[in-house]
Jmol script that loads the backbone (N, CA, C; Angstrom):
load data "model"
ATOM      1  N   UNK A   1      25.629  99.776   1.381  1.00  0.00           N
ATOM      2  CA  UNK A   1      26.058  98.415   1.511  1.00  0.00           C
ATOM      3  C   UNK A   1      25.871  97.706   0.180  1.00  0.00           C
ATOM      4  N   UNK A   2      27.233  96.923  -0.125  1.00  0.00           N
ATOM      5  CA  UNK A   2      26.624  95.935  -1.434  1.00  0.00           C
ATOM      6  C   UNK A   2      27.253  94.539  -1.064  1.00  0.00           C
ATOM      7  N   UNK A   3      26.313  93.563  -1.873  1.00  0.00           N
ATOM      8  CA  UNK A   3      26.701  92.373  -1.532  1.00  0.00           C
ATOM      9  C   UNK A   3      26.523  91.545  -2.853  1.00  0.00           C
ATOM     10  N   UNK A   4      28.079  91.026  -3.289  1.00  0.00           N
ATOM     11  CA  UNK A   4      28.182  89.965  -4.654  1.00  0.00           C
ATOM     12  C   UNK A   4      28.148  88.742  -4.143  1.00  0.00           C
ATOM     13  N   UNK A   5      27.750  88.020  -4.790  1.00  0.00           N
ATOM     14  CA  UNK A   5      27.398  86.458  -4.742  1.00  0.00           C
ATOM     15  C   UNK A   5      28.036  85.927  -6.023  1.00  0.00           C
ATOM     16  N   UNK A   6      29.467  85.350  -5.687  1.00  0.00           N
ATOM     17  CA  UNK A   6      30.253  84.675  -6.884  1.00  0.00           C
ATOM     18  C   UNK A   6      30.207  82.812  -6.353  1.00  0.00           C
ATOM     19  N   UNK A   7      30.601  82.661  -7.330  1.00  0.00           N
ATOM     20  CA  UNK A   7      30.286  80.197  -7.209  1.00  0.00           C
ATOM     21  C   UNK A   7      31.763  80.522  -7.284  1.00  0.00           C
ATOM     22  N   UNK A   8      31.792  79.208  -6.896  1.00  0.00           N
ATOM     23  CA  UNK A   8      33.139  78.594  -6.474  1.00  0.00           C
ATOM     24  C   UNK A   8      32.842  77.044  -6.446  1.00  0.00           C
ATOM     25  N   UNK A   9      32.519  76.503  -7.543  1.00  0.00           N
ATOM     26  CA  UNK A   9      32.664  75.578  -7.763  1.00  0.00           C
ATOM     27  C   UNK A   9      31.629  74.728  -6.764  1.00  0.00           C
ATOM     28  N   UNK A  10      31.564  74.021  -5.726  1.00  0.00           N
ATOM     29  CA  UNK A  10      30.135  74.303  -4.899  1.00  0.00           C
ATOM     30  C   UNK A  10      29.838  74.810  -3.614  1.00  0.00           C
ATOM     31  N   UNK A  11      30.671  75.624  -3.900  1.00  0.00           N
ATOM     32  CA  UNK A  11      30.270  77.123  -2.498  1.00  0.00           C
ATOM     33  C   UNK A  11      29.907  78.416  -3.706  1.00  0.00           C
ATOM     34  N   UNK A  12      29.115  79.045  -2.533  1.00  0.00           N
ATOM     35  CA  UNK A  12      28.608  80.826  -2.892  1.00  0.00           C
ATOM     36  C   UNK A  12      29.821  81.420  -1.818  1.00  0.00           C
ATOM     37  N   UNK A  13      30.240  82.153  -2.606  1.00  0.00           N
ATOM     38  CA  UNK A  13      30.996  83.311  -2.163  1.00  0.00           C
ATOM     39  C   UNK A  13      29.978  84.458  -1.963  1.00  0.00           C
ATOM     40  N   UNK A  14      29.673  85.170  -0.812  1.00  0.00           N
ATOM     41  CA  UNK A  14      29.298  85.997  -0.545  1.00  0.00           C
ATOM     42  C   UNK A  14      29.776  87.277   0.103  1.00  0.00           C
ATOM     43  N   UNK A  15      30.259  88.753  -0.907  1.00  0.00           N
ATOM     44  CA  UNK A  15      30.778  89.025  -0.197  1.00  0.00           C
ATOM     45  C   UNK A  15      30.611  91.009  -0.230  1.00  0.00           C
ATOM     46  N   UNK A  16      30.128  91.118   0.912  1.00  0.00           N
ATOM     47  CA  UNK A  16      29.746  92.310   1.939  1.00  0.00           C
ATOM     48  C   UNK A  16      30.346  93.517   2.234  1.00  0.00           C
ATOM     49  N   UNK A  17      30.110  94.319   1.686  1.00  0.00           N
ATOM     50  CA  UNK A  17      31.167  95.783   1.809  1.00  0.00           C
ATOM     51  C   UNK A  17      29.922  96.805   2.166  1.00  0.00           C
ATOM     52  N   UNK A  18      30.570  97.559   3.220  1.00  0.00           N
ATOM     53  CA  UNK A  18      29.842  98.382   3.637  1.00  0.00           C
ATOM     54  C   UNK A  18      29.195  98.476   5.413  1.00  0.00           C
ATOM     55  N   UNK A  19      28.329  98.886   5.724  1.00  0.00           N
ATOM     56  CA  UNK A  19      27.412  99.281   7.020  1.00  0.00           C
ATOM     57  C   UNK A  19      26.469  97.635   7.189  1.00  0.00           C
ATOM     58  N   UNK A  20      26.830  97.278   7.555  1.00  0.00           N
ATOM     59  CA  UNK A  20      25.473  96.224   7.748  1.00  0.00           C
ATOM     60  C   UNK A  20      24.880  96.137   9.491  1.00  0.00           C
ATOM     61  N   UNK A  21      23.547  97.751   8.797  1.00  0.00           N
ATOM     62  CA  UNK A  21      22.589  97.738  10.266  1.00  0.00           C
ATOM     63  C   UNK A  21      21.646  97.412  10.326  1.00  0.00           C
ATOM     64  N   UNK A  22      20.516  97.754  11.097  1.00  0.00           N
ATOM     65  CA  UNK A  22      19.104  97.492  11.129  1.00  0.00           C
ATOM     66  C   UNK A  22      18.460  97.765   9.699  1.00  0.00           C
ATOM     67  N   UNK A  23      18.864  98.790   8.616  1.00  0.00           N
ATOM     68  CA  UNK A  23      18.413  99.072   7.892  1.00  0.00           C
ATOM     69  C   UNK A  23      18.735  98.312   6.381  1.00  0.00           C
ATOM     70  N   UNK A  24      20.586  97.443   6.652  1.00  0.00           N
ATOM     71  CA  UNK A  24      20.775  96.701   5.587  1.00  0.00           C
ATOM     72  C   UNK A  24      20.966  95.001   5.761  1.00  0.00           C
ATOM     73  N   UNK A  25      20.585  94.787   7.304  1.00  0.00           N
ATOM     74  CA  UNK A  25      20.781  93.385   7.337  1.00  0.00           C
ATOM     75  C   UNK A  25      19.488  92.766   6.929  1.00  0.00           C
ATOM     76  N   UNK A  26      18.600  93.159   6.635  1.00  0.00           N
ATOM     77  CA  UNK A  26      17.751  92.013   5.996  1.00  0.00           C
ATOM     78  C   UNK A  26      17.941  91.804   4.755  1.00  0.00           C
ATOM     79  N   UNK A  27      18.513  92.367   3.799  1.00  0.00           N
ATOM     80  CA  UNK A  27      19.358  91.960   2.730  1.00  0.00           C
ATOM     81  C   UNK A  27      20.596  91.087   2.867  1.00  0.00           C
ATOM     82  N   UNK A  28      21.126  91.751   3.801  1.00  0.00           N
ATOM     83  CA  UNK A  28      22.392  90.370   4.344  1.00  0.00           C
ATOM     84  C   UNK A  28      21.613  88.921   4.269  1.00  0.00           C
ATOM     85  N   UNK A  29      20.865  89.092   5.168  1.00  0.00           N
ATOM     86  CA  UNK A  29      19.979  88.144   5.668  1.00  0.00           C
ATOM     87  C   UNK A  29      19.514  86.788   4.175  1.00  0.00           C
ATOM     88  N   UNK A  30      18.116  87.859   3.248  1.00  0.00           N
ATOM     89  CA  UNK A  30      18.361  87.391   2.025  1.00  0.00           C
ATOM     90  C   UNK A  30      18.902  86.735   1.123  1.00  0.00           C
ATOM     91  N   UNK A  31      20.414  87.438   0.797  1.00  0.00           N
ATOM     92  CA  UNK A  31      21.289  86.976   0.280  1.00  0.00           C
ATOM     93  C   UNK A  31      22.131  85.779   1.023  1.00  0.00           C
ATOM     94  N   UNK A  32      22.375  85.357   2.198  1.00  0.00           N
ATOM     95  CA  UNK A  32      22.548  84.103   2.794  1.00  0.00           C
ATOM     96  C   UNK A  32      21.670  83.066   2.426  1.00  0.00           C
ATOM     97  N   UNK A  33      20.172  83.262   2.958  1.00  0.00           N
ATOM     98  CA  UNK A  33      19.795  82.537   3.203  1.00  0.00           C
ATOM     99  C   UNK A  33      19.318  81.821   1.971  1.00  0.00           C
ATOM    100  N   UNK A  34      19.554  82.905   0.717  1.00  0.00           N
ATOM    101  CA  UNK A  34      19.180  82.250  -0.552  1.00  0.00           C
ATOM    102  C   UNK A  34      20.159  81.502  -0.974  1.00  0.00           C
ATOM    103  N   UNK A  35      21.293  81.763  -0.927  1.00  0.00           N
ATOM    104  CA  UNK A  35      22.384  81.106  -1.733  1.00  0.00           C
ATOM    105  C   UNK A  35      22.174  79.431  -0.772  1.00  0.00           C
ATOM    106  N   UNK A  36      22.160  79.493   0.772  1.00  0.00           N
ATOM    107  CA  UNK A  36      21.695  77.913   1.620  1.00  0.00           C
ATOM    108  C   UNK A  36      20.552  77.181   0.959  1.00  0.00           C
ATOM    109  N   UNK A  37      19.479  78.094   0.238  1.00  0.00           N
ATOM    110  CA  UNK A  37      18.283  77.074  -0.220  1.00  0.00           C
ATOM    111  C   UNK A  37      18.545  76.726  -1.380  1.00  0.00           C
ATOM    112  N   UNK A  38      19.947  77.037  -2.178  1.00  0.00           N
ATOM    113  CA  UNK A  38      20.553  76.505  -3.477  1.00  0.00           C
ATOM    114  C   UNK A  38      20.885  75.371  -3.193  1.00  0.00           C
ATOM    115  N   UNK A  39      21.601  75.094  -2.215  1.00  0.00           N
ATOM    116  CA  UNK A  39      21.644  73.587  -1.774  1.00  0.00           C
ATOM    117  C   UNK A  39      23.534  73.900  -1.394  1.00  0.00           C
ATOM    118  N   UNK A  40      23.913  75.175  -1.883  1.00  0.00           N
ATOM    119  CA  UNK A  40      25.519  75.232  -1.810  1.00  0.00           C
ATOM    120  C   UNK A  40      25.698  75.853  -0.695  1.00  0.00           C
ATOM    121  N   UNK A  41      27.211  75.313  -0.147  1.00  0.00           N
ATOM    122  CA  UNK A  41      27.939  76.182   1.111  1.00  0.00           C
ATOM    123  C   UNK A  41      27.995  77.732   0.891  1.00  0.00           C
ATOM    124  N   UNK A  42      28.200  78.327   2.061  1.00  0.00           N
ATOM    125  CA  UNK A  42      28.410  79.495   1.847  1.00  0.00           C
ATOM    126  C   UNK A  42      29.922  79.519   3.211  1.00  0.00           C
ATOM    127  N   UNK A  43      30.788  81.002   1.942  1.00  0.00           N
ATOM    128  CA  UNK A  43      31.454  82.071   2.465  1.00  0.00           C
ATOM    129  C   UNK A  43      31.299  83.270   2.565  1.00  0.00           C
ATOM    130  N   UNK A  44      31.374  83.656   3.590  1.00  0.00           N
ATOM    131  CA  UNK A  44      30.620  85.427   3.618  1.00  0.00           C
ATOM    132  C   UNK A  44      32.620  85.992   3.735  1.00  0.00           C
ATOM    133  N   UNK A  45      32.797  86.902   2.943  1.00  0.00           N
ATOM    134  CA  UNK A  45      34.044  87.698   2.948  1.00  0.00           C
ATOM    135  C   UNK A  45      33.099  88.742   4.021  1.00  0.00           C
ATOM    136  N   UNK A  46      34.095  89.548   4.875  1.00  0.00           N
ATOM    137  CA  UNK A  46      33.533  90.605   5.542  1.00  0.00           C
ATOM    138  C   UNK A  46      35.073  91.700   5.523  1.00  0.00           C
ATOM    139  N   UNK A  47      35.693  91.752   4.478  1.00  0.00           N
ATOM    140  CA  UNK A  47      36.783  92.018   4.479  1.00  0.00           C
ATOM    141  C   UNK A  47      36.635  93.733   3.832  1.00  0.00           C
ATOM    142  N   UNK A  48      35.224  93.696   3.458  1.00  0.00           N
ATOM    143  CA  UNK A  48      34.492  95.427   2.980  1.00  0.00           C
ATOM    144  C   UNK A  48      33.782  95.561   4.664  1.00  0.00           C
ATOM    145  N   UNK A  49      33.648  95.214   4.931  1.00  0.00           N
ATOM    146  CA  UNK A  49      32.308  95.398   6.377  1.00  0.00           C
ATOM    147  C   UNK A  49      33.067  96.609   7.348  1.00  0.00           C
ATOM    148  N   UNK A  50      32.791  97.711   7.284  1.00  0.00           N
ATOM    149  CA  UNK A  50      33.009  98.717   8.277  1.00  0.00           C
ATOM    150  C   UNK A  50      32.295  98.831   9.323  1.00  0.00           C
ATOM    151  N   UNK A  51      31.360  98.194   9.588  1.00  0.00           N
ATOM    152  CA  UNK A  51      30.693  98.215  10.820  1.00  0.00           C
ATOM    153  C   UNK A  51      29.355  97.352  10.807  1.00  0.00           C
ATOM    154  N   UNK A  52      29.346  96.533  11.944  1.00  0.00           N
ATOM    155  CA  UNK A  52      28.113  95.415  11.784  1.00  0.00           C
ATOM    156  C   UNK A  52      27.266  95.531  13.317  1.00  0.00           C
ATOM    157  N   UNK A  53      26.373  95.925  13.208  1.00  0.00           N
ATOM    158  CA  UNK A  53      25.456  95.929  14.431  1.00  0.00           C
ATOM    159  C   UNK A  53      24.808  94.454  14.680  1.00  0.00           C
ATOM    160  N   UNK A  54      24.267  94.144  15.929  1.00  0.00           N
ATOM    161  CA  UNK A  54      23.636  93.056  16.496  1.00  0.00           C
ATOM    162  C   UNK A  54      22.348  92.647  15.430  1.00  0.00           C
ATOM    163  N   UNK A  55      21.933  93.102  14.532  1.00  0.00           N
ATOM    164  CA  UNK A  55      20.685  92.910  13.805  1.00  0.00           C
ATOM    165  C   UNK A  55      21.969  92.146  12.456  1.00  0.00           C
ATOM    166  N   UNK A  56      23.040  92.531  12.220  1.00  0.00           N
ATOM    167  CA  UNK A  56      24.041  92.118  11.235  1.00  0.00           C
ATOM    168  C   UNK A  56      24.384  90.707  11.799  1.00  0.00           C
ATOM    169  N   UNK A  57      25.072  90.802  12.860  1.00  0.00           N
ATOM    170  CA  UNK A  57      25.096  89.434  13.579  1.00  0.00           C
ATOM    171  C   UNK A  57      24.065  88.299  13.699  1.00  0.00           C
ATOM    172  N   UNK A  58      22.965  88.516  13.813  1.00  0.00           N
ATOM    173  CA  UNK A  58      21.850  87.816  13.977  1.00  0.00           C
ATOM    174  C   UNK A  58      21.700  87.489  12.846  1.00  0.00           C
ATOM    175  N   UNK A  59      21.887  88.303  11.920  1.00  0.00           N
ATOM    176  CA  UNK A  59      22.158  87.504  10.082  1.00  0.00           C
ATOM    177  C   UNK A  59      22.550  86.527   9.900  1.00  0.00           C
ATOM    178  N   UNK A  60      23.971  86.827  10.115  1.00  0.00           N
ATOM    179  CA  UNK A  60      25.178  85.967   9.855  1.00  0.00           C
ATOM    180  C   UNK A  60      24.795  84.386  10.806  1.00  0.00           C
ATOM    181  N   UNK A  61      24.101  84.425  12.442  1.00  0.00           N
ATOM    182  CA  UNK A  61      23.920  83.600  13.018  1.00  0.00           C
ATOM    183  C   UNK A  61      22.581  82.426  12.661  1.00  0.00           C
ATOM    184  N   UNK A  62      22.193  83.155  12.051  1.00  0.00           N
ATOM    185  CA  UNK A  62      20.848  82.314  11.812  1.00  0.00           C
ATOM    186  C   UNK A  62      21.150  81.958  10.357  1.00  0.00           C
ATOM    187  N   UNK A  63      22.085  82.365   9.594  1.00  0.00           N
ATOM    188  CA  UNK A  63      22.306  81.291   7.947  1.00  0.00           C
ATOM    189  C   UNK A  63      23.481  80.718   8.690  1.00  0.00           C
ATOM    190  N   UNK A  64      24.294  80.868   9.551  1.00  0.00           N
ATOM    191  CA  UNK A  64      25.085  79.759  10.027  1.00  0.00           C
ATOM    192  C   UNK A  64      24.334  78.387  10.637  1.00  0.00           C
ATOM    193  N   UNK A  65      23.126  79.025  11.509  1.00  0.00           N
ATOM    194  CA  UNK A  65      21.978  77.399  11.753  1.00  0.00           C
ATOM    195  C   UNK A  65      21.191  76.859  10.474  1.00  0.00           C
ATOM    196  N   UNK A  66      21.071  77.567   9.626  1.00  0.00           N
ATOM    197  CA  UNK A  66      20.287  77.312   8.746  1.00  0.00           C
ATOM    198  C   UNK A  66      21.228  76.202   7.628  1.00  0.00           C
ATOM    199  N   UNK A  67      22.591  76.369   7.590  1.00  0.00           N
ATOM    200  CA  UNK A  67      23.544  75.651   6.664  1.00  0.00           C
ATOM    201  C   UNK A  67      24.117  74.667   7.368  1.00  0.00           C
ATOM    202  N   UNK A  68      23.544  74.451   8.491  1.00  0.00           N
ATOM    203  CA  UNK A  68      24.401  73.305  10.047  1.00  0.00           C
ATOM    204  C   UNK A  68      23.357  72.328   9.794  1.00  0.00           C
ATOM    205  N   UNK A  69      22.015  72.748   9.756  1.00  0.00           N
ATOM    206  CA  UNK A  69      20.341  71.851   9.658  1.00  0.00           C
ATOM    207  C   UNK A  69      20.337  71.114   8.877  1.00  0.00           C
ATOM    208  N   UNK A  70      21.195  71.725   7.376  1.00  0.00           N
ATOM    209  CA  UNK A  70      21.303  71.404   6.237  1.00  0.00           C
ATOM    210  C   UNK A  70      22.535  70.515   5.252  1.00  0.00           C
ATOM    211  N   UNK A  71      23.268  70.257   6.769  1.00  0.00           N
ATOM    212  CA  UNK A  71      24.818  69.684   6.659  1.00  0.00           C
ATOM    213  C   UNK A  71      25.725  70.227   5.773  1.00  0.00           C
ATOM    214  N   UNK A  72      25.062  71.699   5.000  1.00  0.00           N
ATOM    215  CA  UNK A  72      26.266  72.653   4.239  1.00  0.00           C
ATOM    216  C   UNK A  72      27.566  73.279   4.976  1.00  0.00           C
ATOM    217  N   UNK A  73      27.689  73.654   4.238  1.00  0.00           N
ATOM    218  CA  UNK A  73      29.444  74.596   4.772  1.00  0.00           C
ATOM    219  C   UNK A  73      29.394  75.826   5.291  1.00  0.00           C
ATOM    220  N   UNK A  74      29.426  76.778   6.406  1.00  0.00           N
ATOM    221  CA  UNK A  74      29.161  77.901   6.239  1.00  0.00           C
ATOM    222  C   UNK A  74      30.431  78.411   7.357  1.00  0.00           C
ATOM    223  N   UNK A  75      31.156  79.392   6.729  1.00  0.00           N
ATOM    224  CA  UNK A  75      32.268  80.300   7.233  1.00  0.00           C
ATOM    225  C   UNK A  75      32.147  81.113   6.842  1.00  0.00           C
ATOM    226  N   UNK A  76      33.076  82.000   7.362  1.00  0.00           N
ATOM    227  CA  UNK A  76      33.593  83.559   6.928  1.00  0.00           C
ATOM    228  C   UNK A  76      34.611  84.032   6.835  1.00  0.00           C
ATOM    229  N   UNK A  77      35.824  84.562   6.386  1.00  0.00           N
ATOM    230  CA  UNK A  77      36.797  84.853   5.200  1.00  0.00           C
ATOM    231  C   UNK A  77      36.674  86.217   5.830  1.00  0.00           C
ATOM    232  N   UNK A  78      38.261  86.667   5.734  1.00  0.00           N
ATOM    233  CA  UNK A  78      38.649  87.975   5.903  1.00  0.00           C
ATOM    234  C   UNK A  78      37.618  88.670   6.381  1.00  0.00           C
ATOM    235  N   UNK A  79      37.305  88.567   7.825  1.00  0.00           N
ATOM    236  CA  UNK A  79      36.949  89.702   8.668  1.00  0.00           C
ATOM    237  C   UNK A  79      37.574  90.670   9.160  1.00  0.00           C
ATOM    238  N   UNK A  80      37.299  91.872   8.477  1.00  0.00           N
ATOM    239  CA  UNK A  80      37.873  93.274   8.950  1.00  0.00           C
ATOM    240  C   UNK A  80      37.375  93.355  10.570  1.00  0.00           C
ATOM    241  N   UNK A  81      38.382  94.237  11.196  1.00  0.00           N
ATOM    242  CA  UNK A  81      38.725  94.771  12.633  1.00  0.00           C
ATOM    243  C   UNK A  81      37.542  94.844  13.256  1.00  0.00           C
ATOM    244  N   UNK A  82      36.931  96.022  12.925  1.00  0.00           N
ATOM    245  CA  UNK A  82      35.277  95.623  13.680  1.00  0.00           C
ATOM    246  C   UNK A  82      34.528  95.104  13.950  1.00  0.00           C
ATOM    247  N   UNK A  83      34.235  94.105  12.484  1.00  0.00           N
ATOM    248  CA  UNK A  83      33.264  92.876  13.090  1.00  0.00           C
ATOM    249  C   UNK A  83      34.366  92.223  13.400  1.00  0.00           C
ATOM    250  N   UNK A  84      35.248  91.921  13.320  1.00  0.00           N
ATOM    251  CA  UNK A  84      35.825  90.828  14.511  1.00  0.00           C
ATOM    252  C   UNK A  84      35.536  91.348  16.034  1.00  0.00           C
ATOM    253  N   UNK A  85      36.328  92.168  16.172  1.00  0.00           N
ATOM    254  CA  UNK A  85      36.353  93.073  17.503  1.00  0.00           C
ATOM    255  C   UNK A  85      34.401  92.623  18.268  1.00  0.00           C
ATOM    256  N   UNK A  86      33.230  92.870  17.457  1.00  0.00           N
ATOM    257  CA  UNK A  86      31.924  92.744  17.721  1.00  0.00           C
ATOM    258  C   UNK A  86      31.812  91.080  18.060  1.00  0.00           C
ATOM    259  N   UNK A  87      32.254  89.898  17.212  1.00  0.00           N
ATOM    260  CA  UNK A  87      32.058  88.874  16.868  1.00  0.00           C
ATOM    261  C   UNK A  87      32.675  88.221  18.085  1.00  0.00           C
ATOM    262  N   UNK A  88      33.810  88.704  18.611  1.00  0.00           N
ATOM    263  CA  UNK A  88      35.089  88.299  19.407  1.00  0.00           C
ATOM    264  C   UNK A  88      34.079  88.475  21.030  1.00  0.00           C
ATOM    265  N   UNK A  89      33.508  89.677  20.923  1.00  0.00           N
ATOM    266  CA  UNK A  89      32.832  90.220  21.992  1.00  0.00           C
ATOM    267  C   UNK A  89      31.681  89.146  22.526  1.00  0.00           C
ATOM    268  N   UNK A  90      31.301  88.794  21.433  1.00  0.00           N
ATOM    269  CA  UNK A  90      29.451  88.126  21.377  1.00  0.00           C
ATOM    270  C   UNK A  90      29.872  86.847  21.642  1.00  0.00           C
ATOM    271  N   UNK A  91      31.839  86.373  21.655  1.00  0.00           N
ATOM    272  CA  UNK A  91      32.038  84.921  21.840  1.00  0.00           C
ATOM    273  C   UNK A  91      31.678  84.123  20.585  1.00  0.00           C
ATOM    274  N   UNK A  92      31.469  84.714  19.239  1.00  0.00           N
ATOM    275  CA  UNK A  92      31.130  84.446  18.300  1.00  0.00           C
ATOM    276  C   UNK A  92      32.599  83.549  17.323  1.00  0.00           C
ATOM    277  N   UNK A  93      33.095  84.261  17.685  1.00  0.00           N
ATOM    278  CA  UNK A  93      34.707  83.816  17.278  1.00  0.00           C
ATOM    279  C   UNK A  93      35.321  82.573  17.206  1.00  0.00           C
ATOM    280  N   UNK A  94      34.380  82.047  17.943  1.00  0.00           N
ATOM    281  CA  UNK A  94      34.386  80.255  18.657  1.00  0.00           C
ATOM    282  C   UNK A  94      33.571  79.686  17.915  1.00  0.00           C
ATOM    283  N   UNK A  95      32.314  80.196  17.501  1.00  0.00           N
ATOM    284  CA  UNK A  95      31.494  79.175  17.121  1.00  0.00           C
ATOM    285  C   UNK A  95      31.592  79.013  15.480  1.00  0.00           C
ATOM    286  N   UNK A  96      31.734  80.847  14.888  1.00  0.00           N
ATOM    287  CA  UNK A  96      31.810  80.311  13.572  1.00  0.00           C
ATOM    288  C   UNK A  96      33.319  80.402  13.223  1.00  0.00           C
ATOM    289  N   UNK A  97      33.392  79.104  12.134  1.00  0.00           N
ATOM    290  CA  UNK A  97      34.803  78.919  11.103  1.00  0.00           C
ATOM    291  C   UNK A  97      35.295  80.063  10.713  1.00  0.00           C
ATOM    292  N   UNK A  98      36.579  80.363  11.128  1.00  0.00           N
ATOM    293  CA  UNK A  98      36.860  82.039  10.388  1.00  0.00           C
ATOM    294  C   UNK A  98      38.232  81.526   9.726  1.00  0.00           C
ATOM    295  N   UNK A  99      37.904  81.720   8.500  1.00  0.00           N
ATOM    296  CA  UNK A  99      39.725  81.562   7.627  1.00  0.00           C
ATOM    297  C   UNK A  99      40.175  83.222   7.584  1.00  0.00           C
ATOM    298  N   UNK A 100      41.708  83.292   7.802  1.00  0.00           N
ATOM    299  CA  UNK A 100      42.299  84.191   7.041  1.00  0.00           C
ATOM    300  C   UNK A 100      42.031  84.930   5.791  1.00  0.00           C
ATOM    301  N   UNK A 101      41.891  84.282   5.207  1.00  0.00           N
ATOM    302  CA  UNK A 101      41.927  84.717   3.594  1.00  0.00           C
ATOM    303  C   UNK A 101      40.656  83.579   3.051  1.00  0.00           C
ATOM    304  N   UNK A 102      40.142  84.420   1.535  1.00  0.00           N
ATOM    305  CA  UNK A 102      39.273  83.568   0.574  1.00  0.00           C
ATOM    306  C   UNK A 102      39.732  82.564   0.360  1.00  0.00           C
ATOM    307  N   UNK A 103      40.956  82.452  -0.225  1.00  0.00           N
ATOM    308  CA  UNK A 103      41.778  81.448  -0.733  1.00  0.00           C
ATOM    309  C   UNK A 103      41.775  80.525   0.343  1.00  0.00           C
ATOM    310  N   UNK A 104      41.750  80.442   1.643  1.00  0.00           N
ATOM    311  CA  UNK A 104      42.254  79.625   2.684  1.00  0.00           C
ATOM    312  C   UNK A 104      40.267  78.704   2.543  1.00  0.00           C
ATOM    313  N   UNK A 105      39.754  79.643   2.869  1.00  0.00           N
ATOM    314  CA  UNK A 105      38.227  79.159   2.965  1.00  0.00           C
ATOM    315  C   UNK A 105      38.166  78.052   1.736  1.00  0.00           C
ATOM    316  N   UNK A 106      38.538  78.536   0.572  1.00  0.00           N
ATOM    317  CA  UNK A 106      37.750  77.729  -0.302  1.00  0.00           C
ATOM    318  C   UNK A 106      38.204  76.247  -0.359  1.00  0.00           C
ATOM    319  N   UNK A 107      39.802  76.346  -0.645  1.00  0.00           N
ATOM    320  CA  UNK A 107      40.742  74.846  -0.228  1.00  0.00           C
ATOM    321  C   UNK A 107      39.825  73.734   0.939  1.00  0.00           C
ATOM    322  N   UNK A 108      39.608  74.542   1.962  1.00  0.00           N
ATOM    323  CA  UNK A 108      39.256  73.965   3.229  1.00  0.00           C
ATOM    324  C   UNK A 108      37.516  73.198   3.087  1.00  0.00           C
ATOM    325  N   UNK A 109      36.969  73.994   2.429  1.00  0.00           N
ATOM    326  CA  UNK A 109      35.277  73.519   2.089  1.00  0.00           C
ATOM    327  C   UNK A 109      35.068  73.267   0.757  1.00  0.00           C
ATOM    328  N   UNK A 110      36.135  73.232   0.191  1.00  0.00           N
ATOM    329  CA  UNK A 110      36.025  72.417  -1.712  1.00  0.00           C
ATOM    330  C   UNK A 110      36.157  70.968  -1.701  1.00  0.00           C
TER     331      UNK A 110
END
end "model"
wireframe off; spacefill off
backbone 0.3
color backbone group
C-alpha cells in the first residue's frame, strides 16, 4: 500500500493505492488524520484501492468525524469498484461526499 499527500491550494489530496487491511489501515488512518490537524480539508482518491476491509473503513470514518468537529472538508474522489461496492454495502455512500473525479472534488471544496 502507498499513500501521497499532494496541497491543493487548501485541501490535502490524499491518495491511496493498494490493500488497505488490518495491517495497512493505521497508516491510512495517520495520514488522514494528520493532514485534519494541519487545519486543511481533505480528499482521499481511492481510485488505486483494490480492496478495503472494515478496519480501512473505520479509517476513512473516523477522519470524516474528525474534519466535521473541525468544520473542514472531507470527501473522496474516484472510488474504484470495491470500495464502493463495500462503502455502498455499509450505507456509507450516503453519508460521505463522493465526486467522480479529482478535478470535480477540488472545484467543489476550493
Amino acid at each position: 500500500m502507498d499513500i501521497g499527500i499532494t496541497e491543493q491550494g487548501s485541501l490535502n489530496v490524499v491518495a491511496i493505492s493498494g490493500e488497505v487491511d488490518l495491517s495497512t489501515s493505521p497508516k491510512v488512518r495517520d495520514a488522514l488524520l494528520g493532514c485534519i490537524s494541519n487545519g486543511k480539508g481533505v480528499i482521499v482518491d481511492l481510485s488505486g484501492v483494490a480492496y478495503i476491509d472494515s478496519s480501512g473503513v473505520a479509517s476513512l470514518v473516523e477522519a470524516f468525524q474528525t474534519a466535521k468537529s473541525k468544520a473542514l472538508g472531507f470527501a473522496l474522489a474516484q472510488v474504484s469498484d470495491t470500495p464502493m461496492r463495500v462503502l455502498k454495502l455499509a450505507r456509507l455512500d450516503q453519508v460521505f461526499v463522493i465526486y467522480d473525479t479529482l478535478d470535480d472534488a477540488v472545484a467543489a471544496m476550493a
